[in-house]
C-alpha positions in Angstrom: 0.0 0.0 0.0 1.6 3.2 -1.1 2.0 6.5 1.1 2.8 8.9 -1.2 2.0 8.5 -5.0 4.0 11.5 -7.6 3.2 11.0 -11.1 4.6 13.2 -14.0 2.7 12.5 -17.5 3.8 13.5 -20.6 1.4 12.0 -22.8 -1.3 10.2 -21.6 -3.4 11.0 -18.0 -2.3 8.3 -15.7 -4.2 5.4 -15.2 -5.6 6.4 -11.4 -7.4 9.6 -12.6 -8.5 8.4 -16.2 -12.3 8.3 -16.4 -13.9 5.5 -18.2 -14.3 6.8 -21.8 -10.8 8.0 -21.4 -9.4 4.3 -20.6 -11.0 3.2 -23.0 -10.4 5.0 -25.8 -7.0 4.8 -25.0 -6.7 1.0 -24.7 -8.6 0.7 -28.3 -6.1 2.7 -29.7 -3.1 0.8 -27.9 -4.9 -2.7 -28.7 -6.9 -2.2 -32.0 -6.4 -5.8 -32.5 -8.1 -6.6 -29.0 -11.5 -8.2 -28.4 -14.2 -6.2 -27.1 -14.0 -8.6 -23.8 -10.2 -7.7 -23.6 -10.5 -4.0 -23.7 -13.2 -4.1 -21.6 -11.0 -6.1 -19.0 -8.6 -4.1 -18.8 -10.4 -0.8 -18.5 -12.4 -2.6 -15.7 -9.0 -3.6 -14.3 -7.6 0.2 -14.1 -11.2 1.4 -12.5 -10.6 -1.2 -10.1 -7.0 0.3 -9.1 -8.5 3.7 -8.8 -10.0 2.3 -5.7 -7.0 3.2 -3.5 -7.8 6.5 -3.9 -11.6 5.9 -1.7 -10.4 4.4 1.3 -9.9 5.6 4.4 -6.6 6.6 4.6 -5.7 7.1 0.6 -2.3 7.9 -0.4 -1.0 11.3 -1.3 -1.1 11.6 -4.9 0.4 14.5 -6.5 0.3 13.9 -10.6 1.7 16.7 -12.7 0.2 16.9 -16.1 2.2 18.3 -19.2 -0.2 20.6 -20.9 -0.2 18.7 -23.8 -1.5 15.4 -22.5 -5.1 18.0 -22.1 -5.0 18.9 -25.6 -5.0 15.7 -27.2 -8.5 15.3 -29.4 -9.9 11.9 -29.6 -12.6 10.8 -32.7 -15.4 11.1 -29.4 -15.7 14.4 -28.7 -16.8 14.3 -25.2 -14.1 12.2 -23.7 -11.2 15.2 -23.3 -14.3 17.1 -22.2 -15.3 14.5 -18.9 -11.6 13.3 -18.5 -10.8 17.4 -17.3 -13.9 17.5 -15.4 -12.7 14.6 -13.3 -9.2 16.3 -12.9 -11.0 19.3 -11.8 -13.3 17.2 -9.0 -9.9 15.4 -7.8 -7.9 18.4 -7.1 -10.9 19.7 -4.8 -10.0 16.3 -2.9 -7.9 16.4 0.1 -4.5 14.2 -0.1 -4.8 15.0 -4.4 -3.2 17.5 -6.0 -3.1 18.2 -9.5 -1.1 20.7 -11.7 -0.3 21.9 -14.6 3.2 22.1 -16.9 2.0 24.9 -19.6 3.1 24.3 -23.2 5.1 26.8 -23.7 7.3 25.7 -20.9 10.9 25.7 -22.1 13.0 22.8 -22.8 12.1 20.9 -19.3 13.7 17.9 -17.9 10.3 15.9 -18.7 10.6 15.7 -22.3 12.4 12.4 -22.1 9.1 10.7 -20.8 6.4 10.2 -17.6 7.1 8.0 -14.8 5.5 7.6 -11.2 7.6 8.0 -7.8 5.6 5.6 -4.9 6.7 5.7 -1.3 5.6 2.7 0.8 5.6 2.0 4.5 9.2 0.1 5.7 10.2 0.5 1.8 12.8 2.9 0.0 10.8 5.0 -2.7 11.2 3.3 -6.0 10.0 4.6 -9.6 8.0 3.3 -12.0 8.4 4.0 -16.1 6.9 2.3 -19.0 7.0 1.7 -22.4 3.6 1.0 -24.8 3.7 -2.4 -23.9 5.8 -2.8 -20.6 6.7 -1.2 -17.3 10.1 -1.2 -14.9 10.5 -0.7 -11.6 13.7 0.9 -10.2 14.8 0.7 -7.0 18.3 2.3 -7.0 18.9 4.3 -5.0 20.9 6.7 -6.9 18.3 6.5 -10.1 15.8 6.7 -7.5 17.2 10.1 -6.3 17.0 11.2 -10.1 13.7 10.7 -10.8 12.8 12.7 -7.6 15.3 15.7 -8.9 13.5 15.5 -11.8 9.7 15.6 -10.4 10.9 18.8 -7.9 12.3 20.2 -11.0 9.0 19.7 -12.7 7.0 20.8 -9.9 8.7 24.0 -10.1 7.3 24.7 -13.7 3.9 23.8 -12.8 0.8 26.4 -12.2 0.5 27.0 -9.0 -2.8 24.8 -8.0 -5.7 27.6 -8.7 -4.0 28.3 -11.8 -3.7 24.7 -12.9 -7.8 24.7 -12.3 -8.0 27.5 -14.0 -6.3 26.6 -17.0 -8.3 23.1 -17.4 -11.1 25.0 -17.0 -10.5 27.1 -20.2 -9.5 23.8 -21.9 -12.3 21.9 -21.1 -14.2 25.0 -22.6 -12.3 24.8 -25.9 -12.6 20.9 -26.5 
């Protein structure tokens, strides 16, 4: 059970915030050679995980969102549209917060791709990247240490909170 959860995404919204349509749309694209029983397992599969986040005692999740990952269109219309709105109700959440990198952010250490930072009880942190098809966990310590440079160096790009809402506001209007 993780403590603390930090997640930078370059370009897709991370699996424990996606709304249905969203997951799904995705995992069509990803799979196009799937069966409709397949996709619909694994979007069931990442609704399921978003569970930690209505316990009792959730983890800390901080996700930091490249701007870009928010302006992606998708051939349904309304799914950029209800995936903001669900950003928007999580950051109102206590233990969740969720900001913005804006586009026209220069050259930041990000471009090279998103990975997730998890802290668990009795446990070093470790980091988490994947691929289309894969994932890796990383447990040295020393890459370990990079990734969380990295995050704090994103983190100190990214709107303020208010201003992140602010902004997904404006894009959910333009979608």
């Amino acid at each position: 059970m993780a403590l603390e959860i930090r997640e930078y995404a370059l370009g897709l919204v991370p699996g424990l915030v996606q709304v249905e349509a969203y997951a799904r749309s995705i995992s069509e694209l990803a799979s196009p050679y799937a069966e409709p029983g397949q996709i619909d397992q694994i979007v069931q599969a990442r609704l399921y995980r978003q569970q930690i986040l209505d316990r009792e005692h959730p983890p800390v999740l901080i996700v930091l969102l490249d701007e870009s990952v928010l302006l992606r269109r998708f051939a349904n219309p309304e799914v950029m549209p209800a995936q903001i709105s669900h950003l928007l109700k999580l950051s109102h959440r206590p233990r969740i917060t969720i900001q913005i990198i804006p586009e026209d952010t220069e050259d930041h250490v990000g471009l090279s791709g998103s990975f997730r930072l998890s802290t668990a009880p009795d446990s070093n942190p470790f980091a988490y990247v994947e691929g289309q098809k894969t994932g890796m966990t990383l447990k040295e310590p020393e890459i370990v240490a990079s990734y969380e440079r990295t995050f704090a160096d994103l983190r100190s790009c990214a709107l303020p909170v208010r201003a992140s809402r602010s902004r997904m506001e404006e894009m959910r209007g333009s979608t």
